[in-house]
VOPAGU-2260 file (C-alpha; in pm, 1 decimal, decimal comma):
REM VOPAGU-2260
SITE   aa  ch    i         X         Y         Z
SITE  UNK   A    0    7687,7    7256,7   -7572,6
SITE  UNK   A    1    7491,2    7305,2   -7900,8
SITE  UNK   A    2    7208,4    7025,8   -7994,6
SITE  UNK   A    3    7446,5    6905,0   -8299,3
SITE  UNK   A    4    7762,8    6882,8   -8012,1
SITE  UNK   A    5    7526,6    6665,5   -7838,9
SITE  UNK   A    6    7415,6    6484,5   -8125,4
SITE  UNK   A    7    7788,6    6410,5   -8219,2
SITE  UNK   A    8    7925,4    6284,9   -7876,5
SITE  UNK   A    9    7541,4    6027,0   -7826,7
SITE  UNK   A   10    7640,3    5907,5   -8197,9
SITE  UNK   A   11    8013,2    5835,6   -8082,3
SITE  UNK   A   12    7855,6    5669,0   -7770,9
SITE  UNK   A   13    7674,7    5436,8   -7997,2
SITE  UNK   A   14    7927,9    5384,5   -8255,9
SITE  UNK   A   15    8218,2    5326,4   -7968,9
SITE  UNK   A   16    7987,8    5064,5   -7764,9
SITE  UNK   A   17    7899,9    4914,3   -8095,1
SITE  UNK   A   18    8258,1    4841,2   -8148,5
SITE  UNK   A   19    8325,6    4737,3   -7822,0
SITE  UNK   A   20    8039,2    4482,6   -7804,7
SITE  UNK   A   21    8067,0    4354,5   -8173,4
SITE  UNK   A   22    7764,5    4434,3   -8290,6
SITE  UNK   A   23    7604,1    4700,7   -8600,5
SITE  UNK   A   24    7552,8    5045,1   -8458,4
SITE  UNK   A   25    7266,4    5077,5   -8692,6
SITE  UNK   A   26    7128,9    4761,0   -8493,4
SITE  UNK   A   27    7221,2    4937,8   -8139,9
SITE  UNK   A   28    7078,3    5267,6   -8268,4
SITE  UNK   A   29    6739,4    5133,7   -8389,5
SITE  UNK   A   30    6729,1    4952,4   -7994,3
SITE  UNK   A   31    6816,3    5293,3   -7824,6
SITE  UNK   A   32    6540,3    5482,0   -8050,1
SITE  UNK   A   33    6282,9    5235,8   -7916,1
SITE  UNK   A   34    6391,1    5280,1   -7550,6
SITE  UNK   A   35    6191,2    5535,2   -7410,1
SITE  UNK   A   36    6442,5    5634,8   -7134,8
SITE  UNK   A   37    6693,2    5605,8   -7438,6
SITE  UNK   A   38    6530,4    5828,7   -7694,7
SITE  UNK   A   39    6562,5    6170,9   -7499,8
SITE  UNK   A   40    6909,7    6194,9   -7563,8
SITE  UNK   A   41    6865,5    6098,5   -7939,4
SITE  UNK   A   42    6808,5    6410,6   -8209,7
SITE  UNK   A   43    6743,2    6321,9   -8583,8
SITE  UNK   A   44    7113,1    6408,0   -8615,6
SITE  UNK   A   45    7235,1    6111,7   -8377,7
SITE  UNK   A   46    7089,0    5892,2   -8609,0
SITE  UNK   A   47    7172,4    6098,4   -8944,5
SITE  UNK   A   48    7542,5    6046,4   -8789,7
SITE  UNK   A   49    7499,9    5689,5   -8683,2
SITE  UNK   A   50    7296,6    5596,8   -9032,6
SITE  UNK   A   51    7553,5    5807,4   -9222,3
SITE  UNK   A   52    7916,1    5589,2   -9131,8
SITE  UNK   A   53    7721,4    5281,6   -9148,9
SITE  UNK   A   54    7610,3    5336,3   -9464,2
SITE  UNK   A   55    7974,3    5471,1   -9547,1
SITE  UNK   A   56    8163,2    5234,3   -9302,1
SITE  UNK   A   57    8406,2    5091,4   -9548,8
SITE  UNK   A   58    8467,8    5405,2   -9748,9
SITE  UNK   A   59    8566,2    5579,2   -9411,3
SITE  UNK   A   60    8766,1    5273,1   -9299,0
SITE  UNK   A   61    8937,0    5281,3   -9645,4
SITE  UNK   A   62    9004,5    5667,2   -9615,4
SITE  UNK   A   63    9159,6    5656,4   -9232,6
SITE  UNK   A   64    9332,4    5385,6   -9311,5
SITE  UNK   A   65    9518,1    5515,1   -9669,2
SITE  UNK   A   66    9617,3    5843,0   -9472,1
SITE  UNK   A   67    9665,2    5743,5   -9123,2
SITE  UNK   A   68   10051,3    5775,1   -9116,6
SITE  UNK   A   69   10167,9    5428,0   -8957,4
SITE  UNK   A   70    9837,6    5378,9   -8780,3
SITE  UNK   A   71    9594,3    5067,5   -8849,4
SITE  UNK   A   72    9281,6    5117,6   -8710,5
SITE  UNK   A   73    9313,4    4848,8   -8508,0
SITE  UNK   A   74    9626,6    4971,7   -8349,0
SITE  UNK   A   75    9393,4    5319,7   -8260,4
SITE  UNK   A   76    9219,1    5409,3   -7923,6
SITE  UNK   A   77    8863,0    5297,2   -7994,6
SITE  UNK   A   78    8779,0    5598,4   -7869,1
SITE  UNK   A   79    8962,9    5747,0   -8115,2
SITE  UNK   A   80    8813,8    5521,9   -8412,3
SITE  UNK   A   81    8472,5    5644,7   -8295,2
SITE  UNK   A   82    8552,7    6017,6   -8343,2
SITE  UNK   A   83    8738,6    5991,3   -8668,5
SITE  UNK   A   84    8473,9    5776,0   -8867,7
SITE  UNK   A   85    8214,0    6065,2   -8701,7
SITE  UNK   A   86    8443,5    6338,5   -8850,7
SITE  UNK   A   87    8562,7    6172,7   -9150,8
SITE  UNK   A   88    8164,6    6079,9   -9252,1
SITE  UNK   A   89    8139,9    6484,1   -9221,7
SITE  UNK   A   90    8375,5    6589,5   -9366,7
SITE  UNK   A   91    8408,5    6368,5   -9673,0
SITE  UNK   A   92    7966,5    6302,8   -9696,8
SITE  UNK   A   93    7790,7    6546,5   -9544,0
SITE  UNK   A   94    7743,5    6897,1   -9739,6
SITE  UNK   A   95    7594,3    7090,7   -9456,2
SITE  UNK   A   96    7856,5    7066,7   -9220,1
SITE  UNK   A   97    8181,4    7311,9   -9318,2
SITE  UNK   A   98    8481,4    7077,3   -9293,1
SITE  UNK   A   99    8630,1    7323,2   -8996,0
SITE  UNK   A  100    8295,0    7280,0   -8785,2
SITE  UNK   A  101    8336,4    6876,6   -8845,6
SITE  UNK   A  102    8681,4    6899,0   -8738,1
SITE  UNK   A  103    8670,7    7120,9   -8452,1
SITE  UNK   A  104    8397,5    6905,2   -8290,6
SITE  UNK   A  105    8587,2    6535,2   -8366,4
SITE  UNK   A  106    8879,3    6784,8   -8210,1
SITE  UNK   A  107    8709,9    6899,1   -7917,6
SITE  UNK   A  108    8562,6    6499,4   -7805,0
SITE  UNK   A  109    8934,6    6365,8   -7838,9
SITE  UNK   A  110    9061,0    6637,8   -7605,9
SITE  UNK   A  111    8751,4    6507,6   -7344,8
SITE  UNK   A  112    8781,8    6165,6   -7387,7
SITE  UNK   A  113    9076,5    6036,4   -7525,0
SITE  UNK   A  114    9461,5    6068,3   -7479,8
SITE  UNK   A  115    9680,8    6377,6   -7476,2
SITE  UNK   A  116    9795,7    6267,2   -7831,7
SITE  UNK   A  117    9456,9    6210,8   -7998,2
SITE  UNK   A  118    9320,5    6576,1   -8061,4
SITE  UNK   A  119    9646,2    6631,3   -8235,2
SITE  UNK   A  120    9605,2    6322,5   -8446,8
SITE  UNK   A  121    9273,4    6335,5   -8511,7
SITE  UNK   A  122    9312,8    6731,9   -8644,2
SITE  UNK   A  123    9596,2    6632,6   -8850,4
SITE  UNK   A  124    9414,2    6267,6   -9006,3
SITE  UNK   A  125    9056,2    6494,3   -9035,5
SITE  UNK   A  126    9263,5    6825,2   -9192,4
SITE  UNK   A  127    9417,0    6562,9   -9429,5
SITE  UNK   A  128    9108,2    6426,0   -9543,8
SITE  UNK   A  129    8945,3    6752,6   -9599,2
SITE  UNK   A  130    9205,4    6822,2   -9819,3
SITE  UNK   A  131    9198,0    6502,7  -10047,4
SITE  UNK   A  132    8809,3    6479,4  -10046,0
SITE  UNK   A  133    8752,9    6586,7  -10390,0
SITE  UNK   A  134    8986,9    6207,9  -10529,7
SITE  UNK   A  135    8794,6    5987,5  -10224,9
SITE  UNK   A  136    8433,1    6086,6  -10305,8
């Protein structure tokens, strides 16, 4: 598994217990930096990714929500949530990353970690997004 692989799936671990617990990932990121047993499995691109859909939270909410065929977010696998606001902060903010690399990866953590139906979902929500970028950013 690559460093930015790892990066992505400690991100989603900190975005999806964030969720789960109510409280800002930012917040939960800044405590895991400061752990010391923590911090190994933090690169600067955990936080870039964590720091990144915070700072873009609604404008990723807004985006999977408009093109999320007959899917609220709340009605979504948290899991799921998790991956797509990782991928969708990629894809639609983040230059470095090709869109096929962002959505590959988001791709790749739904088929370990979330239902049969998700990778399929989250290709075709991601794929979608990549190709309206240009009118959401």
């Amino acid at each position: 598994m690559s460093a930015r692989s790892k990066a992505r799936a400690r991100a989603l671990d900190i975005l999806f217990e964030a969720d789960q617990r109510g409280l800002n990932a930012e917040v939960l990121l800044d405590e895991r930096l400061r752990d010391p047993e923590s911090r190994a499995g933090n690169n600067p691109y955990t936080a870039d990714l964590v720091r990144g859909v915070v700072g873009r939270w609604r404008d990723i909410d807004a985006a999977l929500t408009d093109y999320s065929q007959g899917w609220t977010l709340d009605r979504m696998p948290a899991v799921d949530r998790a991956i797509l606001r990782v991928g969708a902060w990629e894809v639609l903010f983040n230059d470095d990353i090709p869109d096929a690399a962002a959505i590959a990866e988001a791709v790749a953590l739904a088929t370990e970690l979330s239902t049969d139906e998700s990778p399929g979902f989250v290709n075709g929500l991601l794929a979608r997004l990549s190709e309206v970028k240009a009118t959401i950013v």
